[in-house]
N, C-alpha and C positions, 0 to 999 in steps of 0.2 A: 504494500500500500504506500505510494507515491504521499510523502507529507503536506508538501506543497496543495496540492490536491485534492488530497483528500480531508483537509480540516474545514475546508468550506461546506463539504458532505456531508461528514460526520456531525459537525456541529447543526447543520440544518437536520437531521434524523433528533438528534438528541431532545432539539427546541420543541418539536412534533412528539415526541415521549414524554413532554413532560406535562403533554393535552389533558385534561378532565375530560374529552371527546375518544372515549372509545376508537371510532373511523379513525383516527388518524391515530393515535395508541398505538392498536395493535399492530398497524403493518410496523412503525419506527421499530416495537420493539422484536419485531421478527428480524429485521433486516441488519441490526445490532446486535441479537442473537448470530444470525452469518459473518458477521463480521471480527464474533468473538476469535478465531482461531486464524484470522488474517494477518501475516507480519505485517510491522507496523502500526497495529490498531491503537495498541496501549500506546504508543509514544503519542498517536495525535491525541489521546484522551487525555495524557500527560500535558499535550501544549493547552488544553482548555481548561481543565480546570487549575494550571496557573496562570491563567491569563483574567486577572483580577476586575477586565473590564467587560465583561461577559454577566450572561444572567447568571443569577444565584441556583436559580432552580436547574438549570443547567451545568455548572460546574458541579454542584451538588450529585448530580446523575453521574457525571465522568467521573467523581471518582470512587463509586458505588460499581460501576462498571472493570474499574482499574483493580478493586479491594477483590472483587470476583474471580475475576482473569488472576490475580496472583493462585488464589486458593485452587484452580485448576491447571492452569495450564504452566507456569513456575516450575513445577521441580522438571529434571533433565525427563524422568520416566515417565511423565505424563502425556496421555494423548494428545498431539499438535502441539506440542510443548515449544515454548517461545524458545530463539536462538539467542546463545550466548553475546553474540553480538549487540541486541538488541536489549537483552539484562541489562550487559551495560552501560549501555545507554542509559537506563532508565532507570540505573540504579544512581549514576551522576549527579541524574538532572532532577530526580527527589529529593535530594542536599543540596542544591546548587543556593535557595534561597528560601528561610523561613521568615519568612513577611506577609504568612495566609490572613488579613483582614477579618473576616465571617471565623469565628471561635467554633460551631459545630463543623465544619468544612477543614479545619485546621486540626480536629479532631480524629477524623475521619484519614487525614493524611497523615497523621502517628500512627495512627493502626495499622495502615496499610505498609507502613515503612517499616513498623516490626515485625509486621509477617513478612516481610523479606527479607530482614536481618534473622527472622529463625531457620529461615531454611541458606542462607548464605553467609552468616558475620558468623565468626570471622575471617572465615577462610578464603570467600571471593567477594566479599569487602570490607577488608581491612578497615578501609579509610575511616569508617562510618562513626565508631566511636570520639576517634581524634576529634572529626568534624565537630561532629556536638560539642563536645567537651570545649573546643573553639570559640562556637557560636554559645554560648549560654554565658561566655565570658564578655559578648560585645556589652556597649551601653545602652544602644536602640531599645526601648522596652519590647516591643512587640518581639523581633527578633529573637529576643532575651528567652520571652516564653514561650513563642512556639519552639526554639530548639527546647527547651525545660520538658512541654510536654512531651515532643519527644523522644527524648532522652528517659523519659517514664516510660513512656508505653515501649522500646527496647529493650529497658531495665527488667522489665516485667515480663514479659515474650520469655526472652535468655531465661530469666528464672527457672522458667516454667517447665522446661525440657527437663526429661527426666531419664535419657540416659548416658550410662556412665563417663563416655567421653564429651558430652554435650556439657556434662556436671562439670568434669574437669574441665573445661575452657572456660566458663563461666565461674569457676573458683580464681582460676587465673586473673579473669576480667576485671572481678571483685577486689583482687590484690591490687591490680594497677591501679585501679581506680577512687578505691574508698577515701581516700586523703583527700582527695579532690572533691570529692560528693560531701564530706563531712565539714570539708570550709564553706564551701559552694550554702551548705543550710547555717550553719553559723552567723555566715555574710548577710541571707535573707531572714532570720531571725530576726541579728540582732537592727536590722535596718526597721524592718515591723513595731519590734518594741519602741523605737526610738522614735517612730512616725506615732504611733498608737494615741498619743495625749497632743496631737497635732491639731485633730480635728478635722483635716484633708482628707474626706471619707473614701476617695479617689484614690488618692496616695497609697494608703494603710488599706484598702482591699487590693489594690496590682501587688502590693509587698507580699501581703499575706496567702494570694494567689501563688507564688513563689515560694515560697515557706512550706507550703501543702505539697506543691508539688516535688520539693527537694526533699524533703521528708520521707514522701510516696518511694523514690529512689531509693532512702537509705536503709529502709524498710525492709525492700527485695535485696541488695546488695546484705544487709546484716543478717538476717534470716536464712537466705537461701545463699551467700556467696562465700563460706567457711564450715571447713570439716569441725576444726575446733575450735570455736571463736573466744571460747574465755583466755585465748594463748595468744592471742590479738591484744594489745594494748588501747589502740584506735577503736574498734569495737564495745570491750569492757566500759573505755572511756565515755563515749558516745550515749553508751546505754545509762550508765552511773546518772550521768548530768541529765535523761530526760527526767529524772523529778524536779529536780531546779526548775526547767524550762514548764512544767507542766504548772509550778506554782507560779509560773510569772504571764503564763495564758490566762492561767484561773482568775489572776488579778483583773487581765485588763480586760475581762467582763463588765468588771465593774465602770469603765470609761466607755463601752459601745451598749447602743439599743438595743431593748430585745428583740425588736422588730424592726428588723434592715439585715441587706445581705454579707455585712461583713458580722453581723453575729452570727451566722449561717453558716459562714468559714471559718469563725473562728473556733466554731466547736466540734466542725470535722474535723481540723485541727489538732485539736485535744482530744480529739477519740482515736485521731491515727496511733497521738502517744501512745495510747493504749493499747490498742491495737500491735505495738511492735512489740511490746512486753509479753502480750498473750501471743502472738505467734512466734517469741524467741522460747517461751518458757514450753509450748508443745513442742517445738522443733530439735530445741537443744536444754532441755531438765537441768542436768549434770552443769552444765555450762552456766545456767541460770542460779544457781545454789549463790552465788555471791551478791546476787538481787532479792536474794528471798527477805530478808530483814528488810529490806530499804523498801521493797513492794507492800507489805504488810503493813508496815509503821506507815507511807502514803494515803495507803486505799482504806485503814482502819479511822486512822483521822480524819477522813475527810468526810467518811460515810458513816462513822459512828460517833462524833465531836462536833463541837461548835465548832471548829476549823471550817468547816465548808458551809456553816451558813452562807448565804447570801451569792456562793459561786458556785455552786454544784447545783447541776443541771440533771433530770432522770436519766440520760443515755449515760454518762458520765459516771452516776452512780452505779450502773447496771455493769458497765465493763470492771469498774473498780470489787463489784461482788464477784465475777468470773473470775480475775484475777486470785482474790482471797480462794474461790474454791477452788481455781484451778493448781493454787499449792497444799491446800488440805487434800484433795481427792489425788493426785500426783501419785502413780503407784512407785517411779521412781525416788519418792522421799518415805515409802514404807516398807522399814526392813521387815528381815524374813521373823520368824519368831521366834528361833535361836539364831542372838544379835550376830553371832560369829560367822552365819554364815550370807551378812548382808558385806555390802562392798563399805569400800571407804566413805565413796563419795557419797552413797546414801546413808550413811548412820552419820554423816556431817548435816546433810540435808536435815534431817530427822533430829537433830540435836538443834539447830535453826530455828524449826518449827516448834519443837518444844520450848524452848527460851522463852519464845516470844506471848506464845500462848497462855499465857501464867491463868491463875483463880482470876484474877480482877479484871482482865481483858474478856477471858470468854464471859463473867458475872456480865459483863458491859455491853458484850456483841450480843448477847442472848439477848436479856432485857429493851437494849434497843429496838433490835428486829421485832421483836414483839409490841414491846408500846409504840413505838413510834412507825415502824414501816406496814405492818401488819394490819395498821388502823384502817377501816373502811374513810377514804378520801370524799371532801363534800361532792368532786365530781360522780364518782362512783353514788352515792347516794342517789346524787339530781337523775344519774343515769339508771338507776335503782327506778324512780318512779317515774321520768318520762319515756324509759324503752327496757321494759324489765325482761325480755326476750333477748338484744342485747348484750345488756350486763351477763346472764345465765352465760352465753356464748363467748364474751370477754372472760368471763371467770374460769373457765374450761377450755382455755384458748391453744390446746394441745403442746407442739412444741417452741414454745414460745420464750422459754426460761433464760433462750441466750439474748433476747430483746428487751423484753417487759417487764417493768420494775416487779412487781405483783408477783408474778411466778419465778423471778429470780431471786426474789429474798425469799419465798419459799423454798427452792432447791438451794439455796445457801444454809438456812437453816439444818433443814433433811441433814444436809452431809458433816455441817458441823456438830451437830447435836450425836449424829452418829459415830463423830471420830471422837468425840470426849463426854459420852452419856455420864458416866461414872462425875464429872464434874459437873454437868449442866442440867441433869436430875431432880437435885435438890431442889434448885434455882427455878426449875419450872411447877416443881410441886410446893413450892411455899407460894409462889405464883399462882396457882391455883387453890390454899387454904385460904387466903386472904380474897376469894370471890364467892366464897359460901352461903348459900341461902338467895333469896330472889333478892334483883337488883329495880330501884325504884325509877320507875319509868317514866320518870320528867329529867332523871340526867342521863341524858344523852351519851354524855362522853363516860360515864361509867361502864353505860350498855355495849357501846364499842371497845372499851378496853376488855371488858369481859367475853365480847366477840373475838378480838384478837389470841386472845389466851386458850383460850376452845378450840382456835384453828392452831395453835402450837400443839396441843396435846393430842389433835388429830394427828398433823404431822407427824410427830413420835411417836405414833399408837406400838409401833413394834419395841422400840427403845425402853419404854414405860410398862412392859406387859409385868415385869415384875413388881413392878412398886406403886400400880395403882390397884387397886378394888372395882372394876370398871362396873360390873355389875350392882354393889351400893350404890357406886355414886349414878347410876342409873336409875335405880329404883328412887333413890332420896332426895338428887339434885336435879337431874334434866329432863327426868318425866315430867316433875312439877312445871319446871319452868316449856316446855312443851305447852299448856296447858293452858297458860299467859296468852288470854285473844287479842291484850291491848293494840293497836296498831305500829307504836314506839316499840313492841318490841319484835317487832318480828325479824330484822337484824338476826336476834338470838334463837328465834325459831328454825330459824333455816339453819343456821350456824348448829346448833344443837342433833337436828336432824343427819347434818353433813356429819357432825363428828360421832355420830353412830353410826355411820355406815364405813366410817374408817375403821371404828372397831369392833365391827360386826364379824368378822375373818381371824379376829385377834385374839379375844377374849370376851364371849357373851354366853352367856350359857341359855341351851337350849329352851329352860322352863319359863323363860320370861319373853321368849318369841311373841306369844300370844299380846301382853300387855305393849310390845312394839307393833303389832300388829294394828290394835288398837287405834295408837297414836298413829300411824300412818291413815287410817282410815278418816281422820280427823282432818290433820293436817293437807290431804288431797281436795279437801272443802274449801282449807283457808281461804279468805277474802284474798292473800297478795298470789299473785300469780309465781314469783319467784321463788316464795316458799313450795308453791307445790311441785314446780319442777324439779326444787332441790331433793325434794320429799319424794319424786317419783326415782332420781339417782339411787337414793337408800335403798328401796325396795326394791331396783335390781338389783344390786352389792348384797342383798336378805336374800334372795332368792336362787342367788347365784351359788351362793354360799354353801361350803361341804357340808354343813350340819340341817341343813334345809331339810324341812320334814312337811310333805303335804299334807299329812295330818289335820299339822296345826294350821294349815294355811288353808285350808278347805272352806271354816265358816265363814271367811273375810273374802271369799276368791269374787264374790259376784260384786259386791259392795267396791272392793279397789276394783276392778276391771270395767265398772259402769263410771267411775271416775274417773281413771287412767282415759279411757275412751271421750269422756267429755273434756278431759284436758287435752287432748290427741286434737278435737272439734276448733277448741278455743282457741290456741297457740297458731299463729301466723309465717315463722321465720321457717324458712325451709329448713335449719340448721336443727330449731327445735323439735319438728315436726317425726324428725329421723331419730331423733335423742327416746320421744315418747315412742314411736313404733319399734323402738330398740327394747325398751323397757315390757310392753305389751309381747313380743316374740318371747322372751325370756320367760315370762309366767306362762303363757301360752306352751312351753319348751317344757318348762317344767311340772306343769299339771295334766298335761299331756290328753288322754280322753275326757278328764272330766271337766273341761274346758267350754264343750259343745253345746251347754243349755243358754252360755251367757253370750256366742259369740256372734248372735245374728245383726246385731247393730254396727257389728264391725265389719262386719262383708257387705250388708247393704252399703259403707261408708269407702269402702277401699278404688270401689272405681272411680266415685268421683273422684278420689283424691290421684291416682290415676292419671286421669285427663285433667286435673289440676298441675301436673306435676310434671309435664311434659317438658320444658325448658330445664328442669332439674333432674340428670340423672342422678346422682348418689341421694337421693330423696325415693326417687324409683328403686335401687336396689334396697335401701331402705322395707318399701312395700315385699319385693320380693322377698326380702329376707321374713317377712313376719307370714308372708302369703304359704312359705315350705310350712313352718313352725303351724300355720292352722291346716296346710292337707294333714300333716302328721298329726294333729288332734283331732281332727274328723274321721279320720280313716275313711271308710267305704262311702259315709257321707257327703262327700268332699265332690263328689262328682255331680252335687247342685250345682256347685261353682265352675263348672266347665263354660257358659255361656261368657265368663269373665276369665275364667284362669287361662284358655287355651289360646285366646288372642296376645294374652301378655305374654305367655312363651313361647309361641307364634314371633313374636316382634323382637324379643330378649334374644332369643336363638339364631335371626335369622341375621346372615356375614355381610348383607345386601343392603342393611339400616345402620347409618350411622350413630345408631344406640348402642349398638351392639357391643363397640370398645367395652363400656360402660357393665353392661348389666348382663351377659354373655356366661359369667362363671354362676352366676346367684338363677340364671334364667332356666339355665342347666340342669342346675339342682334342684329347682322347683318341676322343673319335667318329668326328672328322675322319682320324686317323690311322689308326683300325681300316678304315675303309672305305678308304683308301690304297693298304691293305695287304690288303686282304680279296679272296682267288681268286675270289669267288664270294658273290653274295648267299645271302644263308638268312630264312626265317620270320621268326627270332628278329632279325635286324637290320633287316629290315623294317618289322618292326614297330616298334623303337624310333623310330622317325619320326613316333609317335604324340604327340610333343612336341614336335614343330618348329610345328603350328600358333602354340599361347599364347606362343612364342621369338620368332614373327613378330611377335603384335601387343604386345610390349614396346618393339619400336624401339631397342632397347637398343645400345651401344657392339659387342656381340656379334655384330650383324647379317652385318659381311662373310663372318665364318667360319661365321653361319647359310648366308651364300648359295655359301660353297665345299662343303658338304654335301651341298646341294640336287641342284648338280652332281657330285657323284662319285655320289651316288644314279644321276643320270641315266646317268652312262658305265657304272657296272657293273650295270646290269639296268633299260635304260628302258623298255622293253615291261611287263614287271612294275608297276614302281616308279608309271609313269604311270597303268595302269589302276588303281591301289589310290589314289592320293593326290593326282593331278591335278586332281581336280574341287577339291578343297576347298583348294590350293596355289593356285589360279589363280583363287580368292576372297580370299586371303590378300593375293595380289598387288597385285587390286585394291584392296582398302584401303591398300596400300602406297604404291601410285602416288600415291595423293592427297595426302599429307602429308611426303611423303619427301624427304631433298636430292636436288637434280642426282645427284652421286654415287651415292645410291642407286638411281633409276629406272637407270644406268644399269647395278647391277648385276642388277636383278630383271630387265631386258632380256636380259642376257648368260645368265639362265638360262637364258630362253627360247627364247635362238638355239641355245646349246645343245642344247636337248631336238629343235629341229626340226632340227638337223644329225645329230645320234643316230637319229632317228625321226620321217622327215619323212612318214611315213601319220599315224599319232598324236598327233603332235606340235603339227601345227595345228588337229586338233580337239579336243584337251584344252586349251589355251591360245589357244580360237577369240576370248572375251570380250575382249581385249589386243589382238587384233589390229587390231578399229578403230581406237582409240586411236594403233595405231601408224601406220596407215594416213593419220590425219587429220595427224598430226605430217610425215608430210613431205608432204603438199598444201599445210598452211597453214606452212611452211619454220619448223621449231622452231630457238629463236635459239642453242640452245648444242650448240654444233660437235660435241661429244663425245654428245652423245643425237640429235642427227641421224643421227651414224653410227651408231650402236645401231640407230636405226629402219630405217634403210637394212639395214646388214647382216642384222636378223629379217625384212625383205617379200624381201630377194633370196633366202633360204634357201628361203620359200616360195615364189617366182615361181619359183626352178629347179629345187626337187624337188620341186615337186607343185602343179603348174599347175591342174589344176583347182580345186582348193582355193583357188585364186587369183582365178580367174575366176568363183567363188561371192561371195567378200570383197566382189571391184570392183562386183557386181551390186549387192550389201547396200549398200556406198557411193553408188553412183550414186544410189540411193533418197533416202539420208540426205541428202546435198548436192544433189539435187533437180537432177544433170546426166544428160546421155547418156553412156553409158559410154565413149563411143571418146572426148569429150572429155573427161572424167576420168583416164583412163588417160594420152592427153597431159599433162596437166597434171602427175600426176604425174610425167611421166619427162620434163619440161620441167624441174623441181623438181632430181628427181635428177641430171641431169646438172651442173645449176646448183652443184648439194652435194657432188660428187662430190671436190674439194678436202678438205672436211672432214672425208675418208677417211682416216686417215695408216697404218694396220696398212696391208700389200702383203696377205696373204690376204684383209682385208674387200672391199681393191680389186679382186682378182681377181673376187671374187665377185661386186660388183656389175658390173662388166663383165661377166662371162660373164649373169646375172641380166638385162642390158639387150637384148645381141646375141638371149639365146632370144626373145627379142621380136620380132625381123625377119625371121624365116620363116614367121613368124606366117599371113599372110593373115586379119588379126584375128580368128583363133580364138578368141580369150580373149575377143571382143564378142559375139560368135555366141551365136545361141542355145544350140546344143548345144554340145556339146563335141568 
């Protein structure tokens, strides 16, 4: 492609791609598609989007077009792979000038320039580094930081490679370099601080821009660029001095708004700190043991002291908790449990951690976490009663712990409570004598500190199993308070209930089930809706539970499931909706048939919800899940519900709806169980079997429960079932066999024994094509013991229910292996006898014995011509 030439072309295709007008769209972007693997493309794409006087929308395009072309056609072995001549080139004229104007567009070309540097720096381009390291030195600001970024986004690329000679250049890289990189943030540091009380809000964010970004560098270089970096001086040093620097950002919070974008950067800023500390301290433990005191004594005071009033922000606090547990939890800082045979550097580590951690610090961390982080927040409240579906979702917000204050000072607690119960025990149990008897429901903040306190002891419910009474204080403190309708308290209601259900698995004894039964029947009434969801939590955690006795749960089953059900009605959030049908499945699961007299308002309610819930799959498998758990309580019953159930697995099952991602394993199982459960084949279930072909050839993880299908197909109607779907099942098969594991030929075998023990007239002429295959496998002695007997046990089915059929096969074989039958037939049963070991089932054994003996009255009938 002629340059001259063709930039006037390209650039008019490009301008036409970048149309809202479909008609002209698609053909630009067809014709840019042909032109991806044209020499020369990339360089003209290279002259336009630096040619800084061009539309935006269109430099934008070329170099989305260029970031492409690297990722395919770049390395040497790629198809139409671009000529080294023209790399060249284009490797130049990427460095030749960072002065990209447009900051996303300037972005875009760091990326693309470090995907080039990982497949080329530094072997066929040297230059690349030097360059940068050049240009981030000029004065030009712009200059300054587009080579800055980058110089990031290379730093990061190289990191990233993860083999071993990739490692070793990039250790190298790190050595040359890090001196450089560590004045290079020094410089933009301390230029930042000095601007910061300027007031130049211009100034002090381009500094601080700078600062972020040289930082981002040292990050990758100290982390990933040293085998042993504590043996680094420049390194240790660097690391040492981010507390310093972390209390001198912290400060000059105090001199920016909280709203404006240099507060924005200054607190990613301060989390990078953080961020290098936690990804030095997973990366290199051992290395990090000389920051252990200096991280502790930082992140304690800031987040357990009046030190960080007024400068501590929740992300801030949340890294500062990781931190703290990522050196309590540290397996490397916990010796073995004879000290002698931990190493050095861990029983140094472990002597660190013990120092630090004295009675008066954990007395302090405990106590903190509790009174003060623990407290339900006025926003939590305000969000308590304007969206208390919401909140329930915020509250259970899964893996969340390494973000959100809330669940991370609960997994701080958990694992510290757990590393030193033996000191933190007490502390929580005089904590909890000092909130004995009911709490007066005009103060507020008593009510929450005694919410807080309940949710620590749930926390620890395993830690505490020895030193509480859980069952007293059951019966004497929290039933009563249960029981409390005032509206002020229900904070403690829910809280109360949650922390029964923590220690319902722990310590509860069986004979007071009943009086929590009770209370749950109660509380699923409550006026606030949050309590009753928390209260529907409980009573799956009750039900779930080893000690669970339907028994006792029998007089309460209609009463909670008419209420579970009206909560299931009233709840709006698709999040909840799944939380309640998870709940309903579970009782359902667990009361199993006596289930059926309550559950007519919940099948009248399932479809709507259904076609409610169309836009929401995991809401849908949700239903599915609860739709098995009621075939299984209906049993024979269950097939009222075929007008609704067989469309849903109809639709679940089928590879041709893009639901199917979605709901496809849950859709399966519910097929599987309606046929279980199903008196009697019908039309309409037959027919959904019009799916199992394209389930076949996905080969999918799903395959077994395809092939437990197959077979309940065959045992409840195989006369049917075979004449309608055997031809094209036993097409399916054979494509299966070819590709399949061991494992699997031996289940698509097991169908087939099946169908001819079901239906030994039909059986071997609908699955006649398999049977040579099976035939030839034990002549020529197949090597794995477990599809031997498969073969075995599918020709004995047929040697003893249906001899002729038999004496057809051997015919067809004799032909193919080009012997006389009577010696074929030896041979085989020379075979079998030989295999007969690799029988371990006693009914396949039987069979094949009985299968050998019909052989000996024979008077070789089975050779004979007729029959």
């Amino acid at each position: 492609m002629d340059l001259n030439s063709a930039s006037t072309v390209v650039l008019q295709v490009l301008t036409q791609a970048t149309s809202q007008d479909t008609a002209v769209l698609k053909p630009a972007e067809e014709q840019l598609k042909q032109w991806e693997t044209q020499p020369g493309f990339y360089s003209v794409l290279l002259n336009i989007f630096t040619n800084h006087s061009l539309d935006i929308n269109v430099r934008w395009l070329a170099v989305l077009y260029f970031k492409h072309g690297i990722d395919r056609y770049w390395r040497r072995v790629a198809p139409h792979a671009l000529s080294e001549e023209e790399k060249s080139t284009l490797r130049a004229g990427l460095i030749t000038n960072f002065n990209e104007p447009i900051n996303q567009i300037a972005t875009q070309i760091a990326v693309l320039i470090a995907k080039v540097a990982r497949l080329d720096c530094p072997r066929q381009w040297p230059e690349l580094i030097p360059t940068l390291i050049e240009s981030v030195k000029v004065q030009d600001d712009l200059r300054q930081h587009r080579a800055l970024l980058t110089f990031y986004h290379v730093t990061k690329t190289l990191a990233s490679k993860r083999l071993a000679a990739d490692r070793k250049l990039f250790y190298d890289l790190a050595s040359g370099i890090y001196t450089f990189a560590c004045s290079l943030w020094n410089h933009h540091t301390d230029t930042f601080l000095q601007q910061v009380s300027s007031g130049n809000e211009v100034a002090v964010l381009s500094s601080l821009e700078r600062t972020l970004l040289s930082l981002k560098v040292l990050r990758k270089l100290t982390v990933n660029g040293f085998v042993e970096p504590h043996k680094n001086m420049e390194v240790m040093g660097f690391l040492h001095g981010i507390f310093e620097r972390l209390k001198q950002f912290l400060e000059c919070s105090r001199n920016i708004g909280t709203d404006n974008v240099c507060r924005d950067r200054l607190e990613k800023t301060i989390i990078l700190f953080t961020k290098v500390l936690l990804d030095f301290l997973d990366q290199h433990p051992f290395s990090f043991t000389p920051l252990i005191q200096r991280s502790l004594e930082f992140s304690v005071s800031y987040v357990f002291t009046e030190v960080g009033e007024g400068v501590t922000f929740e992300r801030f606090i949340v890294q500062c908790m990781n931190l703290i547990k990522m050196i309590v939890k540290n397996y490397a800082y916990k010796p073995s449990k004879n000290f002698e045979d931990s190493s050095p550097e861990t029983l140094e580590a472990h002597k660190i951690k013990m120092a630090f951690f004295t009675y008066p610090t954990l007395t302090e961390i405990c106590r903190r976490l509790v009174s003060h982080y623990f407290l339900l927040t006025e926003e939590e409240l305000t969000m308590w009663e304007e969206d208390p579906e919401g909140f329930t979702v915020e509250e259970t917000g899964g893996d969340s712990w390494k973000y959100s204050l809330r669940p991370c000072t609960e997994v701080l607690f958990i694992d510290i409570f757990h590393e030193y119960n033996q000191t933190l025990t007490p502390v929580l149990l005089e904590m909890m004598q000092t909130l004995q008897g009911p709490t007066n429901v005009e103060d507020m903040n008593a009510l929450l500190i005694k919410d807080a306190v309940y949710n620590a002891v749930g926390l620890a419910a395993y830690e505490l199993f020895d030193s509480v009474d859980f069952d007293q204080w059951f019966k004497n403190q929290l039933l009563p308070e249960l029981q409390v309708i005032h509206n002020r308290y229900k904070p403690l209601r829910r809280r109360v209930i949650w922390l029964i259900g923590q220690w319902i698995s722990v310590k509860f004894k069986s004979d007071l089930r009943p009086m929590l039964y009770e209370a749950i029947c109660n509380l699923l009434q409550d006026q606030d809706l949050v309590v009753r969801i928390e209260t529907a939590t409980t009573l799956k955690l009750t039900v779930d539970d080893f000690e669970f006795r339907t028994d006792q749960f029998l007089p309460y089953l209609e009463t909670m499931f008419t209420l579970l059900f009206q909560l299931l009605q009233q709840v709006t959030e698709c999040d909840t909706k799944m939380h309640v049908l998870h709940v309903l499945s579970c009782v359902i699961e667990r009361v199993n048939m006596q289930i059926r007299p309550y559950v007519g308002c919940l099948v009248q309610y399932l479809p709507l919800l259904w076609k409610q819930s169309e836009e929401h799959n995991m809401l849908r498998c949700a239903i599915l899940t609860t739709l098995i758990h009621l075939v299984q309580g209906l049993g024979a019953d269950s097939k009222n519900l075929y007008p609704f159930l067989l469309p849903v697995i109809q639709l679940s099952t089928d590879v041709s709806q893009p639901p199917h991602v979605y709901l496809l394993e849950d859709g399966l199982e519910l097929w599987l169980v309606t046929l279980e459960n199903s008196p009697c084949i019908t039309p309409e279930l037959l027919r959904v079997f019009q799916n199992m072909s394209a389930l076949l050839e996905l080969s999918s993880e799903n395959l077994r429960t395809c092939f437990k299908i197959i077979n309940s197909y065959i045992f409840l109607s195989s006369t049917e079932f075979l004449q309608t779907y055997a031809v094209g099942l036993c097409q399916s098969f054979c494509e299966l066999l070819k590709e399949i594991t061991t494992e699997g030929q031996v289940q698509v075998l097991k169908v087939v024994e099946n169908a001819l023990k079901v239906n030994p007239v039909l059986g071997p002429q609908m699955f006649q094509p398999i049977l040579p295959c099976v035939f030839r496998g034990i002549i020529e002695g197949e090597r794995y013991p477990v599809v031997m007997s498969t073969y075995l046990g599918v020709m004995g089915r047929v040697l003893l229910q249906n001899a002729s059929f038999f004496s057809s096969l051997l015919n067809e074989m004799a032909h193919k292996f080009n012997q006389e039958m009577d010696q074929l037939l030896g041979n085989m049963i020379e075979m079998w006898v030989d295999r007969m070991d690799n029988i371990t089932q006693p009914e396949r054994r039987k069979l094949s014995a009985l299968a050998l003996l019909s052989l000996l009255p024979s008077d070789n009938r089975l050779t004979s011509k007729g029959p």
